[in-house]
Each structure stands twice: as structure tokens, then as C-alpha cells.
C-alpha positions in Angstrom: 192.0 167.6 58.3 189.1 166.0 56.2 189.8 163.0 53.9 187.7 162.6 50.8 186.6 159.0 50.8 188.0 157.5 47.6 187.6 154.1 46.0 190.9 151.7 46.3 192.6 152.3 43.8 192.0 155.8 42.3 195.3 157.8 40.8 197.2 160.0 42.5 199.7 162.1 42.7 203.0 161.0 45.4 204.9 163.6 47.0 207.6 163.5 44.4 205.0 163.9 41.6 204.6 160.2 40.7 201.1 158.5 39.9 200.0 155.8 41.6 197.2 154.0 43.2 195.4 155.5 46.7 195.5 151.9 48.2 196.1 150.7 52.2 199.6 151.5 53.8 199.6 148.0 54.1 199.1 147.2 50.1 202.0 149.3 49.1 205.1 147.5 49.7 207.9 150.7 48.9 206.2 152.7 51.7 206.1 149.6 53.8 209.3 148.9 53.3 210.0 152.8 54.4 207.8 152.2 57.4 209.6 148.9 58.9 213.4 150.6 58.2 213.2 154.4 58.7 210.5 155.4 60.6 212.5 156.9 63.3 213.5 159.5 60.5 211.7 162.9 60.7 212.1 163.3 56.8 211.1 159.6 56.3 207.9 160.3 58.5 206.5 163.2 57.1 206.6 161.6 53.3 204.6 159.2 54.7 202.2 161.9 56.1 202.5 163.8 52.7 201.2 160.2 50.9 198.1 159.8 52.6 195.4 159.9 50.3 192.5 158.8 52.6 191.5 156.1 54.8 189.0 153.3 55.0 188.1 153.6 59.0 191.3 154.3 60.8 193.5 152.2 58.1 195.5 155.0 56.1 195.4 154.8 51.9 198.7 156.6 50.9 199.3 157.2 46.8 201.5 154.2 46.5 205.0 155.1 44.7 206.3 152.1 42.1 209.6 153.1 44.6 210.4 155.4 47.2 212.8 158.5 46.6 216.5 158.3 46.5 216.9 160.2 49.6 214.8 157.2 52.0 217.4 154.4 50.8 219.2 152.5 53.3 222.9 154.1 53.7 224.8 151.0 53.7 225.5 148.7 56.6 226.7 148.8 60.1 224.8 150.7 63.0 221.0 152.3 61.8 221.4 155.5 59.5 219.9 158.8 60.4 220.2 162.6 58.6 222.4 164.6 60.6 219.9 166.7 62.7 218.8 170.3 61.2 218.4 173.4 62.8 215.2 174.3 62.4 214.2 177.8 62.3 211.1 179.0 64.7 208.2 180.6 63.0 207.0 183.7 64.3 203.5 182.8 66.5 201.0 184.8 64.5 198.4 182.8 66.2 197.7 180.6 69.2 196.0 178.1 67.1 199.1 178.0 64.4 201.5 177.6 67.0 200.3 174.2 67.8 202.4 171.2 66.8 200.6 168.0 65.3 200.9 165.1 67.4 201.9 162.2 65.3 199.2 160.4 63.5 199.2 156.9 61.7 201.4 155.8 59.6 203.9 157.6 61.2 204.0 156.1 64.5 203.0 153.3 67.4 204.4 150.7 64.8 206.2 147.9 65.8 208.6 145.7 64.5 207.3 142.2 66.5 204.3 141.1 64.2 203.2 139.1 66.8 199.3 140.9 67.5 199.1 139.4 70.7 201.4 139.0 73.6 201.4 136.7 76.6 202.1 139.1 79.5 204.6 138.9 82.1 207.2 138.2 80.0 210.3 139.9 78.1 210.3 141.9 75.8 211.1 141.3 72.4 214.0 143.6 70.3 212.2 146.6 68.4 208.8 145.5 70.0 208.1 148.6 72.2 210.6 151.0 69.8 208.8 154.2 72.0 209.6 153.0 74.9 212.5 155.5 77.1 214.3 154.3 80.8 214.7 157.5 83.1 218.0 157.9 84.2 218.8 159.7 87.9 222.4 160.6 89.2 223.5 157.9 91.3 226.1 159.9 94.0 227.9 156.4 94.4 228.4 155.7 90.7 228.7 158.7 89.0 228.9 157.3 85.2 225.9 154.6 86.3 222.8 156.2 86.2 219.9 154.9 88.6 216.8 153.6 86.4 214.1 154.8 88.5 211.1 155.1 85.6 210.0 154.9 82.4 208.5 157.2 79.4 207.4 156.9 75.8 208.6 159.0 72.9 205.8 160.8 72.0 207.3 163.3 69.1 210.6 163.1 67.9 211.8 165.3 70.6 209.7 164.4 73.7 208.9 161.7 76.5 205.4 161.4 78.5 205.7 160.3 81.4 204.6 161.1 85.1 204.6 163.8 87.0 205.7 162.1 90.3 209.1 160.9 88.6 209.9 164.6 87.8 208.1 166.4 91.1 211.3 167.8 92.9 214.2 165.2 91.2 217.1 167.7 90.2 218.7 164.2 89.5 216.7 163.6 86.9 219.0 164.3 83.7 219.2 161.2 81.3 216.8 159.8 78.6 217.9 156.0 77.5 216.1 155.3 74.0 216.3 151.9 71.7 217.2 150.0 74.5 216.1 146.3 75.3 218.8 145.6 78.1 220.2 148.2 80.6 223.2 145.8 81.6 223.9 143.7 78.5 225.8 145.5 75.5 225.3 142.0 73.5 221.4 142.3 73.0 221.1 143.3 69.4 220.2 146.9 70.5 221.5 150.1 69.7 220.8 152.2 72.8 221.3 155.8 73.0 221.8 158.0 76.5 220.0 161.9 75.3 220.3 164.7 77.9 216.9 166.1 79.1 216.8 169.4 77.8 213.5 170.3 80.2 211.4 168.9 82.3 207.2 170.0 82.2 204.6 168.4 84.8 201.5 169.2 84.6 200.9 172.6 86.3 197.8 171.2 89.0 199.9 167.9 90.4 199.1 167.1 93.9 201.8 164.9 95.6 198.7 164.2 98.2 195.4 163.2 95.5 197.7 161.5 93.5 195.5 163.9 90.8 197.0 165.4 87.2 200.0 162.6 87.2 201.6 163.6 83.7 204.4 165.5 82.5 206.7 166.0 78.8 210.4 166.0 78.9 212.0 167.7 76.3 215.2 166.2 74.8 218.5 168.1 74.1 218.7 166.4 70.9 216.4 163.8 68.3 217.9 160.2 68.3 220.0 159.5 65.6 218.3 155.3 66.1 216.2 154.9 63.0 214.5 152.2 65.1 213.0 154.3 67.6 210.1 156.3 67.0 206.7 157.9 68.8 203.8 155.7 70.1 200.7 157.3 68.6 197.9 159.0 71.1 194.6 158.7 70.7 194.1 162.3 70.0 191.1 161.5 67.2 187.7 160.1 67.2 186.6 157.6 68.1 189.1 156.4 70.2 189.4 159.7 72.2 185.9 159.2 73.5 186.6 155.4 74.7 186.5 154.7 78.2 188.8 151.4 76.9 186.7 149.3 79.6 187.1 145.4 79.3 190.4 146.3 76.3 193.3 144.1 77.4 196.2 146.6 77.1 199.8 146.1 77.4 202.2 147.8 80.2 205.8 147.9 79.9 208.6 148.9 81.7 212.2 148.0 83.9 210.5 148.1 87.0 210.4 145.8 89.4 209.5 142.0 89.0 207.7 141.7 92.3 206.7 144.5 95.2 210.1 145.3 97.0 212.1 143.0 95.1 215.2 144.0 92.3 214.5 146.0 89.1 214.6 143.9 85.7 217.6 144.9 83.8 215.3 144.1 80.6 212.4 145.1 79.2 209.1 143.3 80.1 205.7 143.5 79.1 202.2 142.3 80.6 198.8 142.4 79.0 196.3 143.6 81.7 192.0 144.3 81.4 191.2 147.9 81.7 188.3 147.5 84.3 185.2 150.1 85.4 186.6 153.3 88.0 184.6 152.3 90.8 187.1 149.5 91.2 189.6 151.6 91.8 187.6 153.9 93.9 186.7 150.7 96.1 189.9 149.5 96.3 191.2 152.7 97.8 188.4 154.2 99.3 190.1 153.9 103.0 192.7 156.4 101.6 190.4 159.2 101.3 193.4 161.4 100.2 193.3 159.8 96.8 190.9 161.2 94.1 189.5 159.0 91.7 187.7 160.6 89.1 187.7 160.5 85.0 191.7 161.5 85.2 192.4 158.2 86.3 192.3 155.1 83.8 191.8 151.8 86.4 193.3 148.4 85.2 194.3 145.3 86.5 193.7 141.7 87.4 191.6 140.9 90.4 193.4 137.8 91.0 196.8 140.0 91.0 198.7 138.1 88.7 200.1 140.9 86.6 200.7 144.3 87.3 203.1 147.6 86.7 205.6 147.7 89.8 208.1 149.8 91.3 210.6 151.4 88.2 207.4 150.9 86.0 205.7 154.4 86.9 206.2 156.9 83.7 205.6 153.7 81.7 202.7 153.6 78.9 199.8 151.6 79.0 199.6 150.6 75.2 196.2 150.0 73.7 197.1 147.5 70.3 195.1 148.2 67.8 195.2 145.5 64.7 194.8 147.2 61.2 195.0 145.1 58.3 196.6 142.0 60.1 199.0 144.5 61.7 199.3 145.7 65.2 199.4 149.7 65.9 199.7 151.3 69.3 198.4 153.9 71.5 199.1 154.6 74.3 195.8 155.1 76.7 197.7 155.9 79.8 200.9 156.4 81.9 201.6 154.3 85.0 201.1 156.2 88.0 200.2 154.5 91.5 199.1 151.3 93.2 199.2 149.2 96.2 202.2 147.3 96.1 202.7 145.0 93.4 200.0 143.1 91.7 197.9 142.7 94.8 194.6 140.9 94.5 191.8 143.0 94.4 194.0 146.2 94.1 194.2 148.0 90.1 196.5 150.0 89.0 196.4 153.1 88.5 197.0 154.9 85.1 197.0 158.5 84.4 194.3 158.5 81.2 195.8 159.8 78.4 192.8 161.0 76.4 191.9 163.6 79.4 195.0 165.3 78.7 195.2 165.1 75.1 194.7 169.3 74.7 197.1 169.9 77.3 200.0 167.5 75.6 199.5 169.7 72.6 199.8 172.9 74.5 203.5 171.1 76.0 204.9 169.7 73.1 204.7 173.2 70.9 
């Protein structure tokens, strides 16, 4: 899609036929507003999408309402408001290039509700900071109605996870997505956590259990959440960021995994910022495995004294690139956790499945 480069404040026209000015998502406080509170909401997202009117760089200028339609207000209090779900019918394919579904695109999603840009890692999480992020749940035989927590994944669309292949190669136990959660273990954490069937599980068709190579796979859900605070992290499926190698970026990583190499899973969410550093560290580091392929799949990061670092229960996870727009933090997610030596070793990256490398093939899956 091409945007016409506009000044701020032209006219235009709003999807419900109202003129206003074409100014920054961030100047128009109605669609801001709609943003913060219902961006989980399909309908809520793609009047957003309909308002864009241009951009200045990667900042989106929507046609800025003097308020937003009936249908976005706030239902009242209680627990977060959603539509009931639609059945939507399928199109007949005419086409493989109509068949594709558009990945979400700013202002839709990788918004967070923490305004805080930056984040000290190795520390919790905050409520609504990471509103993407989804715990894997696997059938635990000795517990029935207590699920294991063995990895992470990201809402990518309304309807599906990215996460990695090695959490999905050969687990018929796999069968629970967790979404909106802060805390697996405490019901008092101000969160509003929802437990979503997986509907299907994809990994990507070349996997090798033995290279470590093509570590990526979608989950479908059985159903959308009904949590108006959870929504998809954006990908960074456009220029320029799709060409970035992200070298010397200081991403985040976030997951339930473990807090140190062996040791207990964290109930709650944590993050950790962590420097995306050149391949040939990682093809150093484990160059005595010559079993392992490091090539432009793989996304190194880490720090070489080993303070920080994706664990055990972290692998599925995202690696979130936060990108400030307009004093306000956006994120994309640059790559999915996928292996390592131990836990925060020193001199031994992580590493990440890169994201932009499979960009084409995440469209294919999630249509």
C-alpha cells in the first residue's frame, strides 16, 4: 500500500464520514483513547487501520475524529468488554496472492500499556506491559486440571501464536494457550487471564531437531480472546526494518522460564534487555558443536559477561525490538528464543530464531 505524503493537518474524511485533520496517532486523543482501551478488539483495530491517512517515517497520521463511533465506547464496568466473536465467512481463493492475510501493521498492534521506554532487565514484568505475550500449557499426567508451563509465544494476529518449533516437534501434550496473564499462580494480580484451546499446531516444514535450523512455528487458536487488553506484537514485515541485521539494538526477552540454568520456573512474568551482537559470536561460541548451523536464520544476542539471558521455559518467547515513536514505545518482535548453553553463561549468546528471515513464510501460515 502507498501513502501520499500529506502535510499535518490536511482534511479528511474518517471512516464514519467525519472531517478531520490527518495529524499523528499520537495527536489525536479519541483514537488514542481507542488505542490504550480496545485494541484487543478486531472491529476496534481495523477502524484504526481504516483512519490512516499517511505517515511521517514509520509514525502513522490517521484522520482524527472530534470522537470515536458509538460502537468503540467502553461497555460499562467490571471485567474488559469484547464483541461476541463472528463467524466469518471464507472467501473463495481466486488467487494465491488474494488469499494472503495482512499481518498487523502500526497502530494496530505491539502497543503497550507501561509508558515506561526503557526497562531495566532482569526484572518483573509490569501488568499490560508485554499484552502479546502467551504461556504454553502441556498436559501434566499427575495434575490433570494443572497444566505444565513449559514455553512461551506471542500473539501475532488475533488468532495465532509464534513460537518455536522445538516446543511443538512431537508434544501431543501440547493443548493450552494462556493469554493476558502476568502471574501463573496468583489469581490477585490485577490480570484477567484466559486458558484458549490450540486449534492447530504448524512448524516450519524444514526443522532439524539435530542443526537446531528453521526453529519457528504458528499455533492456531480455537477461538479470539474475548481480553480487550491483549493484542498482536507487530513484525517487522516492512522496510526498513526488514532489512536490519538489529546489531548493537538492545532488545527485550520475556518469558516464565527459568530464573537460573536448572533452577525453578518463575510463576511471573520477567523481562531482560539484552544487545543483539554480530553471528560470528555465536558461530564461535559453538563451533565445537559442529552439529549446529549458524547461518542468517539465526539472530545472536547476549551479554558476554552473562548477566542476563532467556532460560529454560523461555524458548517460544519473543525477542522485542522497542521502537520509540513520538515519545511512545512500539514493539516488534525480531526473534523467537530458541537455544543456548545453559543459562546466561559468559561468553555464550543466545540464540534467536530471526524473525525477518521468515517473514514470507508467516504470511503463508497465518492465511
Amino acid at each position: 500500500m502507498i501513502f501520499v505524503l500529506v502535510p499535518e493537518g490536511t482534511p479528511c474524511a474518517t471512516p464514519d464520514q467525519q472531517i478531520g485533520p490527518c495529524v499523528s496517532i499520537y495527536s489525536c486523543e479519541p483514537l488514542l483513547q481507542l488505542l490504550k482501551k480496545r485494541a484487543g478488539d478486531s472491529e476496534a483495530r481495523s477502524y484504526l487501520q481504516r483512519s490512516v491517512c499517511g505517515y511521517n517515517r514509520d509514525t502513522p497520521r490517521v484522520c482524527c475524529p472530534e470522537a470515536t463511533s458509538k460502537n468503540f465506547e467502553d461497555g460499562g464496568g467490571g471485567s474488559p468488554n469484547r464483541p461476541k466473536d463472528k463467524t466469518i465467512p471464507t472467501p473463495t481463493p481466486t488467487s494465491k496472492k488474494e488469499t494472503l492475510q495482512e499481518l498487523p501493521s502500526p497502530p494496530t498492534c505491539g502497543f503497550s500499556n507501561v509508558t515506561t521506554a526503557r526497562v531495566v532487565g532482569g526484572v518483573p514484568a509490569e501488568l499490560g506491559q508485554f499484552p502479546w505475550m502467551v504461556a504454553l500449557g502441556y498436559r501434566n499426567p499427575s495434575v490433570p486440571k494443572s497444566p505444565k508451563w513449559l514455553c512461551g509465544g506471542t500473539m501475532i494476529t488475533d488468532i495465532h501464536v509464534l513460537t518455536a518449533a522445538h516446543c511443538v516437534y512431537k508434544r501431543t501434550d501440547l493443548y493450552l494457550a494462556r493469554v493476558g496473564e502476568l502471574d501463573l499462580y496468583e489469581q490477585n494480580d490485577g490480570a484477567f487471564p484466559e486458558d484458549i484451546p490450540i486449534a492447530q499446531a504448524k512448524m516450519h516444514e524444514n526443522y532439524s531437531k539435530v542443526s537446531f535450523t528453521n526453529d519457528i512455528a504458528i499455533l492456531t487458536l480455537a477461538r479470539r480472546p474475548r481480553n480487550d487488553m491483549v493484542w498482536p506484537i507487530c513484525l517487522p514485515h516492512a522496510e526498513p526494518l526488514r532489512s536490519q541485521s538489529f546489531e548493537k539494538y538492545q532488545p527485550f526477552v520475556a518469558g516464565w522460564g527459568a530464573v537460573n540454568y536448572r533452577g525453578p520456573s518463575s510463576s511471573i512474568l520477567r523481562t531482560a534487555e539484552i544487545p543483539v551482537l554480530p553471528t560470528e559470536n555465536c558461530k564461535n561460541a559453538f563451533k565445537v558443536q559442529p552439529n549446529i548451523v549458524i547461518d542468517e536464520r539465526i539472530l545472536c544476542a547476549g551479554w558476554s559477561t552473562g548477566e542476563k539471558d532467556a532460560c529454560q521455559g523461555d524458548s517460544g518467547g519473543p525477542l522485542m525490538y522497542g521502537k520509540t515513536e513520538d515519545n511512545n514505545v512500539r514493539y516488534y518482535q525480531i526473534g523467537v528464543v530458541s537455544f543456548g548453553y545453559r543459562c546466561a553463561e559468559r561468553d555464550f549468546p543466545g540464540a534467536y530464531t530471526r524473525v525477518t528471515h521468515f517473514i514470507d513464510w508467516i504470511q503463508r501460515n497465518v492465511s
